[in-house]
Structure formats: C-alpha cells, structure tokens
N, C-alpha and C positions, 0 to 999 in steps of 0.2 A: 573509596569506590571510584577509582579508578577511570575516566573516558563517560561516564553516566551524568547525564545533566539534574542532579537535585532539583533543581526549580522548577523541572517538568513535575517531574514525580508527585512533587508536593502539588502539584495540581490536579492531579491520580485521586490523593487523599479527601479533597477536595469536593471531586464529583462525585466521592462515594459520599462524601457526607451531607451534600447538596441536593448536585442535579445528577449524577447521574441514572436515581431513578428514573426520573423524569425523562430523561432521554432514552431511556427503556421504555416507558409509556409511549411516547410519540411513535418508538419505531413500532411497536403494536399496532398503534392507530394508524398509521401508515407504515409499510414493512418497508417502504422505497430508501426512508431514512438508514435501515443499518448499515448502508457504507460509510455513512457519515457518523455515526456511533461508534463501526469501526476504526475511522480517520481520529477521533475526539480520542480514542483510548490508545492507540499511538503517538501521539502528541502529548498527553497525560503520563506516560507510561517510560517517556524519552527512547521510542526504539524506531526502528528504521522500517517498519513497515507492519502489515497484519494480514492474515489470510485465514476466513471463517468457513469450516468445511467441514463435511462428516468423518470423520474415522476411516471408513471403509471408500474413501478416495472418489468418492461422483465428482469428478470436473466440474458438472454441470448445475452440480447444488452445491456451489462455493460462491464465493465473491474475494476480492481481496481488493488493498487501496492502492491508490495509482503509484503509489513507489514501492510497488510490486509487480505490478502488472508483466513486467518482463519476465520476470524469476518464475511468476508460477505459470505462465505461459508453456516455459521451458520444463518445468516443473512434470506439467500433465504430456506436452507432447512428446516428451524423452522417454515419460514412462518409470520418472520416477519415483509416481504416487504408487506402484505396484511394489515396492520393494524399498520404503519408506524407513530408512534407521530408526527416525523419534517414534514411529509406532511401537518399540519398545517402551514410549513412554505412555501407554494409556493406562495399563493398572495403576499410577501415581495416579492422573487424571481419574479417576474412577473410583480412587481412596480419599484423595486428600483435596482434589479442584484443581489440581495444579502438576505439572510436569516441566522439568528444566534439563536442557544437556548435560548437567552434572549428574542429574539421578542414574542417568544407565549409558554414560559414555566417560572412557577412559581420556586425557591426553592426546593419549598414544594413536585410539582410535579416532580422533581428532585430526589427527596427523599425515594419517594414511587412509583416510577410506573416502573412496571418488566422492559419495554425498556431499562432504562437507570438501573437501579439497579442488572438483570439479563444480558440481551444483552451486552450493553458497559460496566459495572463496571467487567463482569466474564474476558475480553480481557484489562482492564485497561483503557481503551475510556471512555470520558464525555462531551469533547466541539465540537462545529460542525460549520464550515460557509457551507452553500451551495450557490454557483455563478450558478445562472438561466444561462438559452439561450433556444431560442424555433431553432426547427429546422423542417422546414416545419409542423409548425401548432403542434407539440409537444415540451412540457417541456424536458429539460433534466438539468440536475444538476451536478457539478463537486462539490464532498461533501467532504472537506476536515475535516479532524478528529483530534483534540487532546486528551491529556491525562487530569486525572486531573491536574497532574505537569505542565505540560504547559500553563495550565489556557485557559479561554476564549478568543475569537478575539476581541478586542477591538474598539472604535470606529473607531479609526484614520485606523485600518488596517485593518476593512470592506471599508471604504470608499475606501480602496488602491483597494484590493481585487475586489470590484463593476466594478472597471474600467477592468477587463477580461472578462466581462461580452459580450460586445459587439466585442470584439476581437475573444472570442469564437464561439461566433454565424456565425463569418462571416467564421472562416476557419470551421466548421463544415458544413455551406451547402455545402461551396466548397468541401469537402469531399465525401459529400452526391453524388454530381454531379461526382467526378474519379469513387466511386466505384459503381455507375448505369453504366458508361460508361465500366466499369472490367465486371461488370455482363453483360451487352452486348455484349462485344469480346468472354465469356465464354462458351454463347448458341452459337456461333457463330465459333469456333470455332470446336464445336459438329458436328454443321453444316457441315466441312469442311470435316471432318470422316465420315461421312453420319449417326449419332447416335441421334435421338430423343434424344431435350433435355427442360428441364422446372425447374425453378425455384420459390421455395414456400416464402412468406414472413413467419414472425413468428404467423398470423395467418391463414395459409394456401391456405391465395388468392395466385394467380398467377400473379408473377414480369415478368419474360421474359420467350419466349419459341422462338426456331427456327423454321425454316420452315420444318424440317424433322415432327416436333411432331405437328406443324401445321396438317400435313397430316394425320396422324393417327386419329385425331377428329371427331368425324360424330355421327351416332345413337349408338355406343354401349362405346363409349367415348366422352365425352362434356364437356367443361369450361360453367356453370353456374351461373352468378353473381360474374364471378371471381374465382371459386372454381371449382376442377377436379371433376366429377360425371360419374357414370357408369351405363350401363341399367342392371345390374348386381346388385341386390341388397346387398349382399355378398362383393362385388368388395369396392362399395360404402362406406359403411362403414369400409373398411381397409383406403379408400382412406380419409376419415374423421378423424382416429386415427392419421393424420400425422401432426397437429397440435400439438407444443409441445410449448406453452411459457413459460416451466421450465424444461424441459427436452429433449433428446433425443428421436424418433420417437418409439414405441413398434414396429413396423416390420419393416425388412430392405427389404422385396418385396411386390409386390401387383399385382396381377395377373387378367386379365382383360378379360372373354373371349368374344369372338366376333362371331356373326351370321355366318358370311360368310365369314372367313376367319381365321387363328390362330390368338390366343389366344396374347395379349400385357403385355409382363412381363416389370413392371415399377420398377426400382433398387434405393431404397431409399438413398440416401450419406447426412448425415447430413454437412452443411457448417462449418467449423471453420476456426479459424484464420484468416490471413489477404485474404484469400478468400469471407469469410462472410462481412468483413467489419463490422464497427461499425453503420455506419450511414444510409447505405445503405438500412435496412432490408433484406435481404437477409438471409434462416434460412437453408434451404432442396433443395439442388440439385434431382431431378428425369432424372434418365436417361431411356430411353424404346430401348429393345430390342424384336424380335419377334420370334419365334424358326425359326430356318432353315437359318437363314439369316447370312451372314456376320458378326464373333466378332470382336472388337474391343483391340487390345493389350493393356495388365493393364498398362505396364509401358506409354501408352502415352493417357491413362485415367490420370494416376497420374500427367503428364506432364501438360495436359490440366487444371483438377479441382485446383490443386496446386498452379499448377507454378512452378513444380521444374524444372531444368535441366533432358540432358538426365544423365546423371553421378549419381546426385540423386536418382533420380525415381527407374535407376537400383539398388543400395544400400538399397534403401526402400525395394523393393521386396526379396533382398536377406536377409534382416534383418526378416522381416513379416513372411520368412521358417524357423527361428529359428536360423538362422546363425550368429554364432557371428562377434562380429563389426571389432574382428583382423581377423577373418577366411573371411570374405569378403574383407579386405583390403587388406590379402594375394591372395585371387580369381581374382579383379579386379589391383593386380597389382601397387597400390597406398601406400602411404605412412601411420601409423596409424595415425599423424594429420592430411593429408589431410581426411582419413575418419573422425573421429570427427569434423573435419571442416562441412563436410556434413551432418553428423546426426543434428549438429546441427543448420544447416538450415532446411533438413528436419522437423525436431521440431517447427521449428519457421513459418511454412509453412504451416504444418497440424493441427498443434492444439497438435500433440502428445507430451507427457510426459517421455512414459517408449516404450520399445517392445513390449509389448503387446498390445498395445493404434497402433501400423502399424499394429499386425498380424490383427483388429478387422479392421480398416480401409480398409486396401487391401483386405480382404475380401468382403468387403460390395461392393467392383467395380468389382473383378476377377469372372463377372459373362455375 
C-alpha cells in the first residue's frame, strides 16, 4: 500500500471502535464541531484533506478543512461543482456508503480529463473516497482527498470507511433536528423584541417566520407557494434576487410599499456560521422594520442572530467603527487576551475573518 500511512489508518479503526461516536454526539450537541470531526477523520483516514457537501453542489451548505480551503474555493468559483466527474460516483454512494475513483474512472480518463489533470493535479490532489448519507431525502457526501503520494483507498479501507456511513446519517438528521429547533428560538426570539422576522432557505422558500411578520402579510405582501411576493412589481423582483445558491444576496434592503399604510423595509442579513447551521438549510435572515416605529438596539440584534454575549456584541460594534482591538480593550476595561478571547469568538460566531467582514455585517442590521 504504497505512499499511505498505516499508523494513521489504524487510528481510523480506532475511532470507530471508541470515540468516534462520541464525536458524532458532540457535533449533535453542538453542530459548530463538524469541521473538527471533519479534520479527526482526515487525520485518521491518512489523506490530504475533506470536504462535506450535498450532492447537488450548494457551495453554501458545505464546509471543508483548512488544507482545502483553496481547492474548493476554486472548486465552486470555476464552476466546477456544475459538471462534477465523481458525480458519477453517487449510485456506489447510495448502494454501498462509499464511492472511490476506481469504481467509474479509467486510467486513461485520469490522464486526460481537465478535472483531475487541471482541478486536482494544479493543488496536488488525485485520490477521492466519498462516504454517502442522505439526510432527509438528500445525498450528501463527506469527500475525503488524497494526494498522488498517498495513493488510492484500498479495499480493505473503503470497506472500513463504508461503515461511517451510517453513523453519519444518524448524527446528521439529529443535527438537522437542533438546528430547526435554533432556527425556531431565533424567529422567536425577534418575536420577544416585537421585530418581524423570516427565514429564507437557500432557495428562497420560507423556513420560519414569527408571528410579528405573520402580521404584516396581506394584499400588498404574501408568502406564495412558499416564497415572499409583493403587489409591488419592483418590490417583487428585489424580493426574488434573494436567492443566492453560490453567493451572497445583491441587496441588503428591499423595500415594500403598501396601499394603506407605510411602506415595509425588509433588512436582508445573510446566515453564517454556526447560526446558518449545516444541516438545517437555513441561508437569509429578513428582518422588517416599518418607519416611524420603535428600533431595535444593534448590539441585541447581534446578541439574537449570533449568539454572542452582551461583552461580545459590545466589542463587535466597537470594532465594526474602526477601533482597534487594544483601543477597545482599553475602552471596555478588559485585558488584551481577554479581548482576543472575544474577537475570536466573535469569528467563530459570525462567520467573520478580518474587521472588515464586522464593519459589512453590523452594518447590514444597524438599520
């Protein structure tokens, strides 16, 4: 076996016989752990990276581990999830748990087709297992990657590999099921603040809405087959652009006016991080405000969408004006790691990267 580390693998064997249920529980109890689930069964596994995605290619409901990050960057912005070779490998996936480059690729076609010759050979990548699981009536695939050094999976450790197959499945609905239950406390929570609020999946149907945005619905705004519409032709088709399965939303308002009453400002917040959830679907927060009426304080917008603390939230917005991370740590009084403590929760929370990624954020709610 050729370029494949044994002593990883036997570590593979290990979790299955250990812990790796257990580390299917936690990412349950917390869905924030499955990159680090993901990280533990590439490490386990001896391959060069992972990327956990549906079948039908959502960018946006994937994750992969950081010695990926490049590949499937390029991956989705190339547009090579539209025309996916290994998608020939889903019937395996879907008989057996398992799918490998040898089940439906030649050599030959190894040799000469852009995927692997452009795509994987420009990052170093050649071998692939992907472990099936459906999760309510959808494919998803946990696509582990080697190099060519590392060689192919081999029988003996697809057969291993097959058996996560059903382990996956099971803590993935359970996943599915916390983060419907988050997305319910979230509208609901809005609710509490008296703020319209509605949740878009990633193709623009409507997951949950409170009873505040309940209210607002009638002739000059209406859920249609699942989808927001406005007697507003104009309105309508902003209200359509909010569909993004590869990107972020092109407007962050959408303004709604009304016969007999003012006009319904809908404030577009794209979902990230362990708010969106993986399993969930869950893509676009809407929240509606209407002029004249009661706002609602950012810092316990960010509290709500979030999840941060109040101590967060405040740091967020202090950051989001430009203030730096010591100049806020001397404002609030706090120590400079207990700030970086915070920022990077905050990070881990919103989805952000850098300061700019909170200024664009807090924006899109301090309205």
């Amino acid at each position: 076996m050729a370029g494949v580390r044994p002593d990883l693998f036997a570590r593979l064997r290990d979790d299955l016989e250990t812990g790796f249920r257990e580390d299917l529980e936690e990412a349950v109890i917390d869905p924030a752990r499955w990159p680090d689930l993901a990280e533990r069964t590439v490490r386990a596994s001896g391959s060069e990276g992972a990327l956990l995605l549906r079948s039908d290619r959502r960018s946006l409901e994937s994750l992969c581990t950081a010695s990926l990050a490049d590949a499937s960057r390029r991956y989705f912005d190339e547009g090579w999830h539209r025309d996916d070779h290994r998608l020939r490998g889903i019937p395996f996936m879907r008989t057996r748990g398992i799918a490998v480059d040898q089940d439906f690729t030649t050599p030959e076609e190894v040799a000469r087709l852009p995927f692997y010759q452009d795509l994987l050979a420009s990052r170093g990548l050649r071998w692939f297992a992907g472990i099936g699981f459906a999760v309510k009536g959808r494919l998803w695939c946990l696509s582990l990657q080697r190099t060519v050094e590392q060689g192919p999976y081999e029988a003996h450790e697809q057969r291993r590999l097959a058996t996560l197959s059903p382990l996956l499945q099971r803590a993935a609905l359970l996943t599915s099921m916390v983060e419907q239950a988050r997305l319910a406390g979230l509208t609901q929570a809005f609710e509490l603040i008296d703020r319209p609020a509605l949740i878009l999946d990633f193709e623009g149907r409507a997951l949950r809405w409170n009873d505040a945005f309940g209210a607002l619905l009638g002739r000059d705004l209406k859920l249609t087959g699942g989808r927001l519409t406005a007697d507003n032709p104009e309105a309508t088709r902003q209200l359509e652009a909010l569909v993004r399965p590869f990107g972020r939303p092109p407007i962050s308002s959408v303004v709604v006016p009304r016969q007999d009453a003012p006009p319904i400002v809908i404030h577009v917040v794209p979902l990230v991080g362990p708010t969106r959830g993986l399993f969930g679907g869950a893509s676009t927060l809407l929240l509606c405000s209407v002029p004249g009426t009661m706002t609602v304080p950012t810092s316990t917008i960010l509290q709500a969408v979030y999840r941060l603390t109040p101590a967060e939230a405040r740091l967020a917005l202090a950051l989001s004006t430009g203030t730096s991370l010591a100049e806020s740590a001397a404002r609030f009084a706090i120590t400079a790691a207990t700030a970086r403590s915070q920022l990077k929760a905050i990070f881990a929370k919103t989805g952000a990267t850098r300061q700019s990624d909170l200024v664009r954020l807090v924006a899109s709610l301090a309205r």
